[in-house]
PDB file of the backbone (N, CA, C, O) and the ligand in Angstrom, with CONECT records:
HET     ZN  A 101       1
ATOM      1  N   UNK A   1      13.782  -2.422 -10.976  1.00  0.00           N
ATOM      2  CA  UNK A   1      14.538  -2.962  -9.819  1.00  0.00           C
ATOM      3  C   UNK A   1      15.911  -2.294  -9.776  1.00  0.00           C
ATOM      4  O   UNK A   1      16.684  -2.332 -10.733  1.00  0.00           O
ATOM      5  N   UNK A   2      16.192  -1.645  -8.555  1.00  0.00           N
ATOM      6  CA  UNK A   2      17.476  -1.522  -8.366  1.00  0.00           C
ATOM      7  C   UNK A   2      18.681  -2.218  -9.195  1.00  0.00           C
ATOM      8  O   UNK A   2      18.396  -3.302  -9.703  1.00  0.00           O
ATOM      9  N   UNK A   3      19.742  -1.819  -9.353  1.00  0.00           N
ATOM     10  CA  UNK A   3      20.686  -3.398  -9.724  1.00  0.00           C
ATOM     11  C   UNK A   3      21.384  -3.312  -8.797  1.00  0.00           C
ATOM     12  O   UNK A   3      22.410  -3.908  -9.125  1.00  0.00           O
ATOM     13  N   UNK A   4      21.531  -2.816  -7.486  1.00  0.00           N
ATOM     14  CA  UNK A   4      22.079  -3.606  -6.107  1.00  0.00           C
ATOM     15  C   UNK A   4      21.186  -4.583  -6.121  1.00  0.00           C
ATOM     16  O   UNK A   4      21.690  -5.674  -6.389  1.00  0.00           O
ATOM     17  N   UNK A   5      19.772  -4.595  -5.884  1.00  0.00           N
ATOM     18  CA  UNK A   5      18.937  -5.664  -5.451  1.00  0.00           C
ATOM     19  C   UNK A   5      19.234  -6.500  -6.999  1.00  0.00           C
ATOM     20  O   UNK A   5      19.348  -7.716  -6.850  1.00  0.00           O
ATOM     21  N   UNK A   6      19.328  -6.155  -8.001  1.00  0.00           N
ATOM     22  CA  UNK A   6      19.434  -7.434  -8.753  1.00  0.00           C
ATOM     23  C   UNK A   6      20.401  -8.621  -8.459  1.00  0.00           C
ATOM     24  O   UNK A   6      20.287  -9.841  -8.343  1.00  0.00           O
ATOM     25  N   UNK A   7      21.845  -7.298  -8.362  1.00  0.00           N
ATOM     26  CA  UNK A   7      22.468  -8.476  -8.320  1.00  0.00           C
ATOM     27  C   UNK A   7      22.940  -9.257  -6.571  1.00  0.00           C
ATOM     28  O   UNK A   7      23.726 -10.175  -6.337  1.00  0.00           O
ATOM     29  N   UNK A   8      22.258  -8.599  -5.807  1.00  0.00           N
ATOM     30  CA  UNK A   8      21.944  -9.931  -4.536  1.00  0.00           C
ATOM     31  C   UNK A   8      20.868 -10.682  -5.186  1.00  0.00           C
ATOM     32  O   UNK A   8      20.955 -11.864  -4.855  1.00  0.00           O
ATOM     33  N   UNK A   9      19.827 -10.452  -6.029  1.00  0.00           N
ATOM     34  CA  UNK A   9      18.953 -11.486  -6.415  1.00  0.00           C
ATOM     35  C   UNK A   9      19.728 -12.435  -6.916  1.00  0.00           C
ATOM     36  O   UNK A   9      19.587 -13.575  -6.473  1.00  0.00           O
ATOM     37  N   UNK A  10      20.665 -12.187  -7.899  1.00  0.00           N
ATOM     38  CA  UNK A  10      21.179 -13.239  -9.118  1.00  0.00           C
ATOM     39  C   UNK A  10      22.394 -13.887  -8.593  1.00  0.00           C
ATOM     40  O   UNK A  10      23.405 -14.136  -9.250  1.00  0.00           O
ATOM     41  N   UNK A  11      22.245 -14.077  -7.639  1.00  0.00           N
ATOM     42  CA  UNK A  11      23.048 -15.163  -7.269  1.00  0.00           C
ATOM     43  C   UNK A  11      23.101 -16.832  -7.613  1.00  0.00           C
ATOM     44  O   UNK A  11      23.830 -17.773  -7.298  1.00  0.00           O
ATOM     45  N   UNK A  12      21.899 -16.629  -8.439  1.00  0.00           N
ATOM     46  CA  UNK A  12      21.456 -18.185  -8.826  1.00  0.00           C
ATOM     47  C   UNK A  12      21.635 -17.577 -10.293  1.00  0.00           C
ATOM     48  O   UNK A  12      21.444 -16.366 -10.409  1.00  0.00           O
ATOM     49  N   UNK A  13      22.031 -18.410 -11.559  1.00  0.00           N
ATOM     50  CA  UNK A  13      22.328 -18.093 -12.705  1.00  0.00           C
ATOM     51  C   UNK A  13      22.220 -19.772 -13.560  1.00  0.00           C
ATOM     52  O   UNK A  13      22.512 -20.874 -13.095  1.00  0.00           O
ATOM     53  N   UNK A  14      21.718 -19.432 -14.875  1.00  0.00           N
ATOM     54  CA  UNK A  14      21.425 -20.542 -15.530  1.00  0.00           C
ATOM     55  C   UNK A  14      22.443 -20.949 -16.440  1.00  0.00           C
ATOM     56  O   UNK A  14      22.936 -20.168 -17.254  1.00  0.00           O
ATOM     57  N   UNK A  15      22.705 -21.893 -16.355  1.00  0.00           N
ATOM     58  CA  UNK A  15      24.034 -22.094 -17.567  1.00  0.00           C
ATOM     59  C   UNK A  15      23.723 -21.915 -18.697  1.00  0.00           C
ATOM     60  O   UNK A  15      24.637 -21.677 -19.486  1.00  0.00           O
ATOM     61  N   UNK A  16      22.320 -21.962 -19.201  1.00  0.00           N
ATOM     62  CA  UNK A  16      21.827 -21.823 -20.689  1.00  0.00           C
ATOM     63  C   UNK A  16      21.075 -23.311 -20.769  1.00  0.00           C
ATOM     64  O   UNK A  16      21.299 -24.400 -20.240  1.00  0.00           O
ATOM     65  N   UNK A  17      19.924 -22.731 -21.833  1.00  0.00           N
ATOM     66  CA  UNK A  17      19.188 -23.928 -21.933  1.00  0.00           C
ATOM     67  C   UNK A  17      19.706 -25.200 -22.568  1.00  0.00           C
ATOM     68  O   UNK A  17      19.190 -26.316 -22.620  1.00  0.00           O
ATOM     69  N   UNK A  18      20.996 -24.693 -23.095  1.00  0.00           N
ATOM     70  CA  UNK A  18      21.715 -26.526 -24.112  1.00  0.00           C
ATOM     71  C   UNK A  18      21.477 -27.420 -22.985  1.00  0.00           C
ATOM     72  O   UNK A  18      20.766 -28.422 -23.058  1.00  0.00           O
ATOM     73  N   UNK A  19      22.479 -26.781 -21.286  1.00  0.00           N
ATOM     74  CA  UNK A  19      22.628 -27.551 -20.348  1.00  0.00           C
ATOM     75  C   UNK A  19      21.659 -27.414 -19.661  1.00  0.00           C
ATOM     76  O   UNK A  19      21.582 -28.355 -18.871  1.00  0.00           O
ATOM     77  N   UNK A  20      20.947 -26.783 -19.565  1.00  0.00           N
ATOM     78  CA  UNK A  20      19.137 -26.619 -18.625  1.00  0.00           C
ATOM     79  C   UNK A  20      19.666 -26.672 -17.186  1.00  0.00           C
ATOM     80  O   UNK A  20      18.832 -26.629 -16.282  1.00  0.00           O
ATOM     81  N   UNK A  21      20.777 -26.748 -16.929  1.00  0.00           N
ATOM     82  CA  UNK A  21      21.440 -26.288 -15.806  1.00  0.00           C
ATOM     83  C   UNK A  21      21.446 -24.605 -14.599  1.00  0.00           C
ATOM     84  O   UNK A  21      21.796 -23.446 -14.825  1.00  0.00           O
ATOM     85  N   UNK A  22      20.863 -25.312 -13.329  1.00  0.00           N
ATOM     86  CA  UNK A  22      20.602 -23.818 -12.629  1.00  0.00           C
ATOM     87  C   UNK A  22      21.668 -23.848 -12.178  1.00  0.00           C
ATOM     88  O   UNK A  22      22.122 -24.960 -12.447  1.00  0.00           O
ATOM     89  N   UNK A  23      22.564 -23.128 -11.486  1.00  0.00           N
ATOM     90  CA  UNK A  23      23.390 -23.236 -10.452  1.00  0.00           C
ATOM     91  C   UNK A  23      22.925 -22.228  -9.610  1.00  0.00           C
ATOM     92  O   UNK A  23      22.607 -21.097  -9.979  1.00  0.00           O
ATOM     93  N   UNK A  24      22.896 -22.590  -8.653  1.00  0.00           N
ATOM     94  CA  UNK A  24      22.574 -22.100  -6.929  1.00  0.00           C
ATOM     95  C   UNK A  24      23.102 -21.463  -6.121  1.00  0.00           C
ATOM     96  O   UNK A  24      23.356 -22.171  -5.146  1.00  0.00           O
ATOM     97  N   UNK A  25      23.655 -19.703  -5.904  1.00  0.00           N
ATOM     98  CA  UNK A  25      24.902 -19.913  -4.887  1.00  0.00           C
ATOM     99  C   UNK A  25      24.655 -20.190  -3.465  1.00  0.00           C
ATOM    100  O   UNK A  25      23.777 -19.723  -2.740  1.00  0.00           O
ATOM    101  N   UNK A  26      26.172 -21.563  -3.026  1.00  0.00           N
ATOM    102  CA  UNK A  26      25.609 -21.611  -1.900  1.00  0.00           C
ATOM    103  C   UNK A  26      24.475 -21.090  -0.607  1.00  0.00           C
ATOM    104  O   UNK A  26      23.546 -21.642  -0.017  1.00  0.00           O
ATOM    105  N   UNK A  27      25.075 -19.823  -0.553  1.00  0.00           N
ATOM    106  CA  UNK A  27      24.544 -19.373   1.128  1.00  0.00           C
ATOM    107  C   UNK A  27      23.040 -19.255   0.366  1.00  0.00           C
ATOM    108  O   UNK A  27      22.402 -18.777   1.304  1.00  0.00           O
ATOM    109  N   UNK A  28      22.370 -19.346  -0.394  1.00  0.00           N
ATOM    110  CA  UNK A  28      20.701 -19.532  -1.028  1.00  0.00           C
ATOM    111  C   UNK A  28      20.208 -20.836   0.007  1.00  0.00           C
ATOM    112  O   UNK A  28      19.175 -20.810   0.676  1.00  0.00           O
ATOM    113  N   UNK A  29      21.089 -21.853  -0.023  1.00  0.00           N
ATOM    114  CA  UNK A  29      20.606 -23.201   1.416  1.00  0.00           C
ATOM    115  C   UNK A  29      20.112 -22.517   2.132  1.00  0.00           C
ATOM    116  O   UNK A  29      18.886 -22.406   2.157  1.00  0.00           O
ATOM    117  N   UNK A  30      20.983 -21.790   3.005  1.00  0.00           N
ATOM    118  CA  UNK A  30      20.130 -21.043   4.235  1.00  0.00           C
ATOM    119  C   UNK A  30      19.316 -20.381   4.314  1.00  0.00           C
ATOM    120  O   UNK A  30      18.999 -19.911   5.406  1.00  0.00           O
ATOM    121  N   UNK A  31      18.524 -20.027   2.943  1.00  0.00           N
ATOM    122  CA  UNK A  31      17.553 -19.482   3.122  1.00  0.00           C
ATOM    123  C   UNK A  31      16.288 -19.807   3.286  1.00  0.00           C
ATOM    124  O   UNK A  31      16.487 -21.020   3.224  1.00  0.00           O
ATOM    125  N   UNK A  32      14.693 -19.693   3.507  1.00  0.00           N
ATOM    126  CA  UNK A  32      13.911 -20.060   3.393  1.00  0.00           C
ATOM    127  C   UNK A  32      13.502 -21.195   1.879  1.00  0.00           C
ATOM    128  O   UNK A  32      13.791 -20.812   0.745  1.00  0.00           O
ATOM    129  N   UNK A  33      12.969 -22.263   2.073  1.00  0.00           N
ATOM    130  CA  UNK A  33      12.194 -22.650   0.988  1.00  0.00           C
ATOM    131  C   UNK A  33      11.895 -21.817  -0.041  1.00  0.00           C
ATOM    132  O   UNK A  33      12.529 -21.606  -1.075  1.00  0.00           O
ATOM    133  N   UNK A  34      10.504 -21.204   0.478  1.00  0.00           N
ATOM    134  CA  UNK A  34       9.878 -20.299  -0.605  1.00  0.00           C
ATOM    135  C   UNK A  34      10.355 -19.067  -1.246  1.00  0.00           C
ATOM    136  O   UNK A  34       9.864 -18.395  -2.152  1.00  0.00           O
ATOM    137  N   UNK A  35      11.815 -18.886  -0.312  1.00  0.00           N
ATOM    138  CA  UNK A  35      12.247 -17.516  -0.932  1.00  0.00           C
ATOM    139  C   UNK A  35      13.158 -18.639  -2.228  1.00  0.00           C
ATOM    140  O   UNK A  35      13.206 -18.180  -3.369  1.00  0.00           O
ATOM    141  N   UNK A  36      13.684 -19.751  -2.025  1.00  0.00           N
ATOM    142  CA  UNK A  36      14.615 -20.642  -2.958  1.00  0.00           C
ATOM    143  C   UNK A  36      13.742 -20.733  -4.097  1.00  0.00           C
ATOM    144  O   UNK A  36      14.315 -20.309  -5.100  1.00  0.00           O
ATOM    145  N   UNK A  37      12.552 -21.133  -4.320  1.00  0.00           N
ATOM    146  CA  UNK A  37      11.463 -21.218  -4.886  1.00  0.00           C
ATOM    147  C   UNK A  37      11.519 -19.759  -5.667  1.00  0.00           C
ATOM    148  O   UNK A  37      11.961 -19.779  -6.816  1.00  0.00           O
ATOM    149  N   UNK A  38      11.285 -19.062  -5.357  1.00  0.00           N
ATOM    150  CA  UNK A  38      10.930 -17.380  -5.784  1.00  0.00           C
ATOM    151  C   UNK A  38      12.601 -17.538  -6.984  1.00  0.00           C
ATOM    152  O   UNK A  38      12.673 -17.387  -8.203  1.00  0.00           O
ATOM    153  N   UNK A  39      13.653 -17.868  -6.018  1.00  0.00           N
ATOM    154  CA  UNK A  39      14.611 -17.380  -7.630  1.00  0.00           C
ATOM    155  C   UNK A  39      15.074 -18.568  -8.316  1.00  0.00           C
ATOM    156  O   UNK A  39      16.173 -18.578  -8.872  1.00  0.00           O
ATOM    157  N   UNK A  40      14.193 -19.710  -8.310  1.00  0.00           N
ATOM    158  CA  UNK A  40      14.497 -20.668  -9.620  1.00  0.00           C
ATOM    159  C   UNK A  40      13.372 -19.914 -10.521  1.00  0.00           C
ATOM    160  O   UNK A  40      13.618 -19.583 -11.681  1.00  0.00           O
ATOM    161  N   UNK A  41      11.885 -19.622  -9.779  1.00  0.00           N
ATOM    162  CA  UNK A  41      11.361 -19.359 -10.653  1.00  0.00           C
ATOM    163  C   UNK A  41      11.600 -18.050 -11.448  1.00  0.00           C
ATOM    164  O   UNK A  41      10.854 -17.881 -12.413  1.00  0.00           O
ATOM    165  N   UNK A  42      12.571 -17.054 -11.177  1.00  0.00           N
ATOM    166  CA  UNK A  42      12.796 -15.976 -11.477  1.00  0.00           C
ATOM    167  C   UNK A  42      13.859 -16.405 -12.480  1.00  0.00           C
ATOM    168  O   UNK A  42      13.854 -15.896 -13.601  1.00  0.00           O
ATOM    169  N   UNK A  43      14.642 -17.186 -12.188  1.00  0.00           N
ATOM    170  CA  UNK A  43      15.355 -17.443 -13.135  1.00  0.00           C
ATOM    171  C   UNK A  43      14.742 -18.404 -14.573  1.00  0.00           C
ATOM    172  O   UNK A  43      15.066 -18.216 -15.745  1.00  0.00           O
ATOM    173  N   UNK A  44      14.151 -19.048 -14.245  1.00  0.00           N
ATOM    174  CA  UNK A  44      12.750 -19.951 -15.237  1.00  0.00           C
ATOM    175  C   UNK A  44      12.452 -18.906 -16.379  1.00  0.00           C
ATOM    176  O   UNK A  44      12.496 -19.109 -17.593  1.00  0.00           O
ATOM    177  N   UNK A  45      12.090 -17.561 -15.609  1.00  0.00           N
ATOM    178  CA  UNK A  45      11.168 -16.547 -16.176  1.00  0.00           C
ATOM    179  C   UNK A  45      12.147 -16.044 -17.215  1.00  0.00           C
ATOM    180  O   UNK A  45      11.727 -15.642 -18.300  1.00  0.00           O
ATOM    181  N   UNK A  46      13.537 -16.054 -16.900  1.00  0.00           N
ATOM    182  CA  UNK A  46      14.864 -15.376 -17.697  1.00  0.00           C
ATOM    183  C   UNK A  46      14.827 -15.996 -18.644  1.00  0.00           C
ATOM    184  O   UNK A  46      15.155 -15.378 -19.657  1.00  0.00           O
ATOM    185  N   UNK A  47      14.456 -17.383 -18.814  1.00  0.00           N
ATOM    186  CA  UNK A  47      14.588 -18.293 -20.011  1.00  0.00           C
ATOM    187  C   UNK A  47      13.460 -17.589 -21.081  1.00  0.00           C
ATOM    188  O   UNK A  47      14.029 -17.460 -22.165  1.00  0.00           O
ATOM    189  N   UNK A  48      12.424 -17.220 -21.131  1.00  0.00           N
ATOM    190  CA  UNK A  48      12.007 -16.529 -21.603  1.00  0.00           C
ATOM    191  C   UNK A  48      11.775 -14.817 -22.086  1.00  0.00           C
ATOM    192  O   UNK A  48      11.345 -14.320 -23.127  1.00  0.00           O
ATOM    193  N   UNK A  49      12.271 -14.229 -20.820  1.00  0.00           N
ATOM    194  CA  UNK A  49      12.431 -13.081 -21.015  1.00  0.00           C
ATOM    195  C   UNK A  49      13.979 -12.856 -20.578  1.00  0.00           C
ATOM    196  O   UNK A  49      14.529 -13.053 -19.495  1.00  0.00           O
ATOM    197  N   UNK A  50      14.370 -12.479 -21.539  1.00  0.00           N
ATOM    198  CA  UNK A  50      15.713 -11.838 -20.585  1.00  0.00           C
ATOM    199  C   UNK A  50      16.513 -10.657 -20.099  1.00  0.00           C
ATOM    200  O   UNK A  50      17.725 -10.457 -20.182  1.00  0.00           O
ATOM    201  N   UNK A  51      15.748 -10.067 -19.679  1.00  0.00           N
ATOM    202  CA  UNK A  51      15.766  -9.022 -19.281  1.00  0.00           C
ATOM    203  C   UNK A  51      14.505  -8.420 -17.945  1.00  0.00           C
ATOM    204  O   UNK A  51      13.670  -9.234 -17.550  1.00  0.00           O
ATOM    205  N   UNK A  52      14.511  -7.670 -17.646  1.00  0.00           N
ATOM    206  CA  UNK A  52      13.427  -7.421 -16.757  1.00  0.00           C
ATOM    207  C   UNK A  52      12.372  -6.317 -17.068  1.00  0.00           C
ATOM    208  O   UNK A  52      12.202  -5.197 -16.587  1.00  0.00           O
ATOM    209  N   UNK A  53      11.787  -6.949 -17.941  1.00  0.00           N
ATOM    210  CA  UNK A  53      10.593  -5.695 -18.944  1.00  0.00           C
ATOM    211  C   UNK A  53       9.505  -6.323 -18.148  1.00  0.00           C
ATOM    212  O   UNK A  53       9.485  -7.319 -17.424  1.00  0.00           O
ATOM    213  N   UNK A  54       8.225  -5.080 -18.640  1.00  0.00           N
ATOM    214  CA  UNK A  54       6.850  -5.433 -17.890  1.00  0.00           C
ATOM    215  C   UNK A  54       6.388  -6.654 -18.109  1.00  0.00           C
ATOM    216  O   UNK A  54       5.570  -7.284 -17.439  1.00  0.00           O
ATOM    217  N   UNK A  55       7.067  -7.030 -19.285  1.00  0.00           N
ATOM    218  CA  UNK A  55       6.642  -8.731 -19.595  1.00  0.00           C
ATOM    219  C   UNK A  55       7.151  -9.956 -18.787  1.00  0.00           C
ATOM    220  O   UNK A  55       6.636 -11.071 -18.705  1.00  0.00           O
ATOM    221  N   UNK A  56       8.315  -9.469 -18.193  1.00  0.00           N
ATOM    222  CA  UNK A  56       9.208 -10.477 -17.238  1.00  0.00           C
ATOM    223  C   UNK A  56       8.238 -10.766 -16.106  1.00  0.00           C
ATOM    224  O   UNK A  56       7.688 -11.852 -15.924  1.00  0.00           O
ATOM    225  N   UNK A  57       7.994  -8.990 -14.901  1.00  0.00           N
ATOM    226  CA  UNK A  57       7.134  -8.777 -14.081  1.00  0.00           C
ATOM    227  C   UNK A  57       5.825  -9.845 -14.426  1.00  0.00           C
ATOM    228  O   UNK A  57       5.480 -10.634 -13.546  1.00  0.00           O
ATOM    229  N   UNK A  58       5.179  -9.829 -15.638  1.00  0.00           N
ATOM    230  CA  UNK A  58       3.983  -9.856 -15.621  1.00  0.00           C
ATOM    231  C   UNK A  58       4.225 -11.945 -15.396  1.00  0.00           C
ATOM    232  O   UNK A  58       3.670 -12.678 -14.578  1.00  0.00           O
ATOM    233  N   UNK A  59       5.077 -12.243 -16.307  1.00  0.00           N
ATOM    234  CA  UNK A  59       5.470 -13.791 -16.052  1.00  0.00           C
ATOM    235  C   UNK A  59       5.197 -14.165 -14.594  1.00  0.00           C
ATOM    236  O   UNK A  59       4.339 -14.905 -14.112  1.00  0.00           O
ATOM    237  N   UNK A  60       6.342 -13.319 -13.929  1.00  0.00           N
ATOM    238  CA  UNK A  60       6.121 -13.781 -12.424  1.00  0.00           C
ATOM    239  C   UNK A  60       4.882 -14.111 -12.017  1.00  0.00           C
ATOM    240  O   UNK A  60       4.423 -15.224 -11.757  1.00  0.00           O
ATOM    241  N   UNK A  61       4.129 -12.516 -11.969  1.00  0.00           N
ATOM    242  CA  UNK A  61       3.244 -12.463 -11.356  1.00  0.00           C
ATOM    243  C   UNK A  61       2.407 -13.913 -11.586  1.00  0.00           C
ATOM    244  O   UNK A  61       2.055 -14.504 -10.564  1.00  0.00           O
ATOM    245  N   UNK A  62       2.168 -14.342 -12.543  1.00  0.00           N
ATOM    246  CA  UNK A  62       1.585 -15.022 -12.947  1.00  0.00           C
ATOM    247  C   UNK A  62       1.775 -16.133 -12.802  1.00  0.00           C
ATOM    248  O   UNK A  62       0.886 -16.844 -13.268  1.00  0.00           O
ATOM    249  N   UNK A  63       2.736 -16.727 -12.249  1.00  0.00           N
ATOM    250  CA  UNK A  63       3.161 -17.911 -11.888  1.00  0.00           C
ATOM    251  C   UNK A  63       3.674 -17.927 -10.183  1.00  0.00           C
ATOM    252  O   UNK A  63       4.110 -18.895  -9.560  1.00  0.00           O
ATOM    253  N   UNK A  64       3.453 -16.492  -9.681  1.00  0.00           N
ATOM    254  CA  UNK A  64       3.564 -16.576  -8.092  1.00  0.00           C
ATOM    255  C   UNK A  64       3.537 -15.470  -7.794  1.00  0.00           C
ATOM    256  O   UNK A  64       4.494 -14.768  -7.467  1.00  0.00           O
ATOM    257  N   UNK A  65       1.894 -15.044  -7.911  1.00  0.00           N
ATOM    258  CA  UNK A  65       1.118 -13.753  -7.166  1.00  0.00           C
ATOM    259  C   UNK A  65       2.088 -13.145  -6.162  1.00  0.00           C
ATOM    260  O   UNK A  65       2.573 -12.020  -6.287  1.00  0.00           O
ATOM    261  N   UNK A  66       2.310 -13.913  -5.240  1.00  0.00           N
ATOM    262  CA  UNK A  66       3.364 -13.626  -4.215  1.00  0.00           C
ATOM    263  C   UNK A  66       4.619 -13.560  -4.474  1.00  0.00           C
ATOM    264  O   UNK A  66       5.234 -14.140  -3.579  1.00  0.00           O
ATOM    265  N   UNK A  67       5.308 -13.134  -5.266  1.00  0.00           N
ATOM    266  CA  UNK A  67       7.066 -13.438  -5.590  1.00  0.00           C
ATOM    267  C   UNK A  67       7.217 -11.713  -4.330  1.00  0.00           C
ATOM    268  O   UNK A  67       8.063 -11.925  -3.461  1.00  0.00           O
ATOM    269  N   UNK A  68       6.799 -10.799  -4.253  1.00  0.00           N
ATOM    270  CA  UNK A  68       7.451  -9.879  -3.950  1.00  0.00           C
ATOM    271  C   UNK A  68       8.015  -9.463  -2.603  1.00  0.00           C
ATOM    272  O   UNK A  68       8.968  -8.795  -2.203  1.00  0.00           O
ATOM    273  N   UNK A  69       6.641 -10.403  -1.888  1.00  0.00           N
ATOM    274  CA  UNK A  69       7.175 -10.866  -0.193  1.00  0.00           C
ATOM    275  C   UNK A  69       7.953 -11.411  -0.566  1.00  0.00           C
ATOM    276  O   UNK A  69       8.929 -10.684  -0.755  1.00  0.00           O
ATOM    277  N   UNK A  70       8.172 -12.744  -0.903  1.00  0.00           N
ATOM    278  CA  UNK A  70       9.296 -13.757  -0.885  1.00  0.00           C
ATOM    279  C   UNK A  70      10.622 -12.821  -1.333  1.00  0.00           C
ATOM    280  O   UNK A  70      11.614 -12.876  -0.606  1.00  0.00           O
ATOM    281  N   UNK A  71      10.648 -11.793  -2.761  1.00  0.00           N
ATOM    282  CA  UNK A  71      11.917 -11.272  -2.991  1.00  0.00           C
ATOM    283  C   UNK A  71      12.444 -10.154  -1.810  1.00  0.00           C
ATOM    284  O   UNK A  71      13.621  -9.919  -1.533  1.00  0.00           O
ATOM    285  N   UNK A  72      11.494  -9.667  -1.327  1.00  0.00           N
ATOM    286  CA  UNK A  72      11.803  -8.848  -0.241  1.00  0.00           C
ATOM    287  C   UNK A  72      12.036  -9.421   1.529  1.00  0.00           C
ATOM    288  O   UNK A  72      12.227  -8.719   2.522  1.00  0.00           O
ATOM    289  N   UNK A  73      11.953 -10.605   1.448  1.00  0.00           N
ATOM    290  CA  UNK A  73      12.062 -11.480   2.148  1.00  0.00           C
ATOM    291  C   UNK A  73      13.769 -11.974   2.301  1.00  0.00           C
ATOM    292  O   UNK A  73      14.604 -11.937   3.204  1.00  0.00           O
ATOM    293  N   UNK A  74      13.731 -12.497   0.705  1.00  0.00           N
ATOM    294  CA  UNK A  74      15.431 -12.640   0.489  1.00  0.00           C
ATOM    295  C   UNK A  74      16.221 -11.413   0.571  1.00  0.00           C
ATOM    296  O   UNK A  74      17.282 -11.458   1.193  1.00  0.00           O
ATOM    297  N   UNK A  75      15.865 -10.385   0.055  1.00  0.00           N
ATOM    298  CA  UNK A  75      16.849  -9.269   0.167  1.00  0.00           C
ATOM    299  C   UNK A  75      17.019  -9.009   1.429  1.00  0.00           C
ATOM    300  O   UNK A  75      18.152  -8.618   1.711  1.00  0.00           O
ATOM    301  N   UNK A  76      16.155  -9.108   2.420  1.00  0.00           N
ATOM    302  CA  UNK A  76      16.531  -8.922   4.055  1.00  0.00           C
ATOM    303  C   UNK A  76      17.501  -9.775   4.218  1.00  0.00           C
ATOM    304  O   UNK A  76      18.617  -9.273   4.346  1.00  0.00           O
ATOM    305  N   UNK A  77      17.401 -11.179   4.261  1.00  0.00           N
ATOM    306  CA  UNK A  77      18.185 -12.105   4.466  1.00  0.00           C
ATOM    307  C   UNK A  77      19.326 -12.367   3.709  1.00  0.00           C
ATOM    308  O   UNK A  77      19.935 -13.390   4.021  1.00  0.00           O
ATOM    309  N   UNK A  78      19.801 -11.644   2.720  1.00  0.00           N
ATOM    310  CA  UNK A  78      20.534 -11.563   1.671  1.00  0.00           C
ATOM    311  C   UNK A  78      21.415 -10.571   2.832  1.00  0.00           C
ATOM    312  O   UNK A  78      22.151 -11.291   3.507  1.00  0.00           O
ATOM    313  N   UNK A  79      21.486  -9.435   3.125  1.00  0.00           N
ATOM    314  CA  UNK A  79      22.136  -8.714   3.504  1.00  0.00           C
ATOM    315  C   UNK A  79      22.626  -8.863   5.118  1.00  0.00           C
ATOM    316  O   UNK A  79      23.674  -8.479   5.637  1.00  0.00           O
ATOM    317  N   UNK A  80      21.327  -9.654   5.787  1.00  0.00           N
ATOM    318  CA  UNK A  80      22.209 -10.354   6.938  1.00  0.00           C
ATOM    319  C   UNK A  80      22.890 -11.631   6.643  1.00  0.00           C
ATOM    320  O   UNK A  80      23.736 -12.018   7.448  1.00  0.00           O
ATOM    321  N   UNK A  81      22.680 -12.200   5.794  1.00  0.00           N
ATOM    322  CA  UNK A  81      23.421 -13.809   5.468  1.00  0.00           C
ATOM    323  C   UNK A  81      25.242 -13.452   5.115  1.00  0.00           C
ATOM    324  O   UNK A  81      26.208 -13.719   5.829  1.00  0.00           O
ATOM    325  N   UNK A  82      25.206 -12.728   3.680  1.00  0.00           N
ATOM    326  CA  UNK A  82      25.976 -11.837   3.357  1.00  0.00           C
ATOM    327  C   UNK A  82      27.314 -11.380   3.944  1.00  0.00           C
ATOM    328  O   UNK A  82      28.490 -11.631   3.681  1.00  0.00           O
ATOM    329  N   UNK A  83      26.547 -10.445   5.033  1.00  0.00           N
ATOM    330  CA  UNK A  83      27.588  -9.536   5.646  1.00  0.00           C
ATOM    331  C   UNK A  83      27.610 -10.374   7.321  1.00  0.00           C
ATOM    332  O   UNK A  83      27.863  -9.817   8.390  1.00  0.00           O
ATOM    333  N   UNK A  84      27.297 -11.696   7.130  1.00  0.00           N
ATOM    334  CA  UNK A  84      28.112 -12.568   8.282  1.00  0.00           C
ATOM    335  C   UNK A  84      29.294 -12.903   8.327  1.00  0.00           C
ATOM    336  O   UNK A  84      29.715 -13.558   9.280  1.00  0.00           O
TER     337      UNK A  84
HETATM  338 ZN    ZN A 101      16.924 -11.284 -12.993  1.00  0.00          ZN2+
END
């Protein structure tokens, strides 16, 4: 993955598992459901992998066949939300 596209992805960040705390950045509200969905679970996946190895990928996949519409979904909307 790019790390432009990462870091419009990571706008949502976990405080660490002591606090099991996600935090959300705002303008993520306006986005679709399922794209909101796509980066808790991406971030879920960080708790285990942390980093983005074929093992991260393969997590996803595996827990939402579909993450890549949905991430390419947000990155559209990431860059019109964004640069409003
Ligand atoms: Zn990530």
């Amino acid at each position: 993955m790019a790390a432009g596209a990462h870091r419009r992805l990571c706008v949502s960040r976990l405080a660490g598992p002591v606090t099991g705390k996600l935090t959300l950045n705002p303008w993520l509200v306006k986005a679709p459901r399922d794209c909101i969905d796509y980066v808790i679970l991406h971030e879920l996946c960080h708790l285990k992998e942390h980093n983005h190895s074929p093992r991260f990928f393969k997590l996803l996949d595996r827990h939402m066949p579909a993450w890549r519409q949905r991430k390419a979904r947000l990155d559209e909307l990431a860059e019109i939300i964004l640069n409003a």
